[in-house]
N, C-alpha and C positions, 0 to 999 in steps of 0.2 A: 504494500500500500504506500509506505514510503517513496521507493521507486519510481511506481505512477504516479503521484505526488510531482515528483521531479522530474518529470516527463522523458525519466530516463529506462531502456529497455534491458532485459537480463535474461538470461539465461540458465540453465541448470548444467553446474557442473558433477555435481556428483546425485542419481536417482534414487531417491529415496534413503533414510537413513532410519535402519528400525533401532529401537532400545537397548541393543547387544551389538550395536555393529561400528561402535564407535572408531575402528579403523579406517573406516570411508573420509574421517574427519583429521586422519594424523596429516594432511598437508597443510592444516591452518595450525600446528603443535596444543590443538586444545580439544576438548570432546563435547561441545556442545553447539548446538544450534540456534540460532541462528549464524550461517556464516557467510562473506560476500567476498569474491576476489574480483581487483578491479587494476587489472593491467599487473604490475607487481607487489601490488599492498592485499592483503589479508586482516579484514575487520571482523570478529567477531562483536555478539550481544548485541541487541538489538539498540540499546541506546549509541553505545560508541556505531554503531553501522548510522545510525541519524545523524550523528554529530558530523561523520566523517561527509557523508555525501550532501552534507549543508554545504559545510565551506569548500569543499572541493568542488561542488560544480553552482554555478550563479543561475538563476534563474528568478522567475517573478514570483512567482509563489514556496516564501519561507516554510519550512517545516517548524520552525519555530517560531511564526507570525510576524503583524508587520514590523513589531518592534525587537525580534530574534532574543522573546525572554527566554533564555535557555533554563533560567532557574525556576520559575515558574511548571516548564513542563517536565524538568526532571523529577519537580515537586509531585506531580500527577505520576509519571512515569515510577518513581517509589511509590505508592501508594498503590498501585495498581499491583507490583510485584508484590508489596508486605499484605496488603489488607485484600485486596477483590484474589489472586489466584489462588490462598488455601481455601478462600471458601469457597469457589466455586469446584476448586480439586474436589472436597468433601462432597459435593454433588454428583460429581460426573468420574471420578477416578475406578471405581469400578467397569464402568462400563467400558471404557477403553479396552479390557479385555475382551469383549466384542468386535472389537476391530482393526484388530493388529492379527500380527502373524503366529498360528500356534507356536511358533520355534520361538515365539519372543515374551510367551506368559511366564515360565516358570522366572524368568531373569526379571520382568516385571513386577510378578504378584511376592516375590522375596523383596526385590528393591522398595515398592515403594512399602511394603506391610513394614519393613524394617526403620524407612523414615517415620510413618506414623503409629509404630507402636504396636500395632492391630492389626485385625484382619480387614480387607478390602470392602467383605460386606457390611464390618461394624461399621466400616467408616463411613458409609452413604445409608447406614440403617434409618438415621434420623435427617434427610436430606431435605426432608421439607421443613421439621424447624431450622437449618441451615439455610434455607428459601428464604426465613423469612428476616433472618441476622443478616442474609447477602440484601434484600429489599432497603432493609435500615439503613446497612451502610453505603449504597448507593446513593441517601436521600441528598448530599453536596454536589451530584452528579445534575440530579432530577431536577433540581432548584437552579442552575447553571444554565439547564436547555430552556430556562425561562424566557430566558433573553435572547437565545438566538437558537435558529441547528442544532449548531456544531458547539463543542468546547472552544474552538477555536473561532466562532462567531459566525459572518455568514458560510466560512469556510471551512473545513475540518484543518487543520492540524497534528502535532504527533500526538497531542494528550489524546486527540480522538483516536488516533492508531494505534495507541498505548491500550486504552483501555475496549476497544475494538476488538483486540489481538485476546484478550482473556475469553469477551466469548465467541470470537470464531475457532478458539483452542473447544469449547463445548457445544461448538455447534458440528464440528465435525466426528467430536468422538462420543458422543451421547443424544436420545433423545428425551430426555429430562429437562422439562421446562422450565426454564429460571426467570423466565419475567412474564409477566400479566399482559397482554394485548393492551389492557388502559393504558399502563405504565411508557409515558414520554419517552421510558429510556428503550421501551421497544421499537417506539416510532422511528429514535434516532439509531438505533442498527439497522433497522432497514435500509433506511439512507445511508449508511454505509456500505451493506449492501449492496445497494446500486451503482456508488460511485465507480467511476472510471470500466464505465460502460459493462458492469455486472461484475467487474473482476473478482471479488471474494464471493460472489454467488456463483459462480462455476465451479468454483472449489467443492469435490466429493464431500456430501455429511449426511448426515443421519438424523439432525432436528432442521424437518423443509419446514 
């Protein structure tokens, strides 16, 4: 989304990357994803991947708006890693074993039981009072689109990409409903959705 943003085009270099196969990734010396190579630079994370193709390529429309507050969206940007993706994991982390590759459960359902303690089904048992803690803590987001779209005003931004990105991670690997058709903040995934002529809605998922 980034990317498109910056009306720059890309490619995939390496086809898919399951849970166990973090060799696909030894050419950027790191093992996680997101990663971009761009001529001889190697960015991982998604934040430095924005920072990087801010100032490296000029264009009209900032990824970090008109006035390039960086601190501002790194603000959104934490908060979306600390606060919105354990609760929406707590939601949808079992179901991911629905859509990945047998060969990749047993190294999954050990890794993550082992980050949280438990087993996969305790951990989405009570998914709907975690519905309703993820509604709460939205409600800075909800109040935000008061005023405009986007976080980013008439036009998205990365805070909108930022926190975009958490639920096209659950729209792809679950279909457990995390927001209310009322709920503004449904309206405004949509419209992300559609941006740049459907691109995140091409994308294979599982909650249409």
């Amino acid at each position: 989304m980034a990317l498109a943003h910056k009306g720059l085009e890309s490619s995939s270099i390496v086809e898919g990357v399951g849970f166990s196969e973090k060799h696909k990734l030894a050419f950027s010396n790191q093992e996680l994803v997101p990663v971009i190579k761009d001529d001889d630079m190697i960015i991982s994370d998604s934040w430095d991947i924005a920072v990087y193709i801010e100032k490296s390529y000029e264009s009209s429309t900032s990824l970090f708006g008109a006035n390039n507050d960086f601190n501002q969206v790194k603000f959104i940007s934490s908060w979306v890693d600390s606060q919105l993706h354990p609760l929406i994991a707590r939601c949808v982390v079992r179901d991911i074993l629905d859509v990945i590759s047998p060969s990749e459960h047993e190294y999954f359902r050990k890794s993550r039981e082992k980050r949280f303690g438990r087993s996969l089904e305790d951990v989405v048992a009570d998914r709907k009072d975690t519905r309703i803690l993820l509604k709460q803590t939205l409600y800075p987001i909800r109040k935000a689109l008061e005023i405009g779209p986007f976080l980013g005003g008439d036009n998205p931004n990365f805070s909108d990409y930022a926190i975009f990105g958490a639920f096209m991670w659950a729209r792809v690997t679950s279909s457990f409903q995390l927001l209310e058709s009322s709920d503004p903040i449904y309206n405004w995934r949509e419209r992300m959705l559609s941006l740049y002529d459907g691109l995140a809605k091409k994308a294979p998922s599982v909650d249409i």
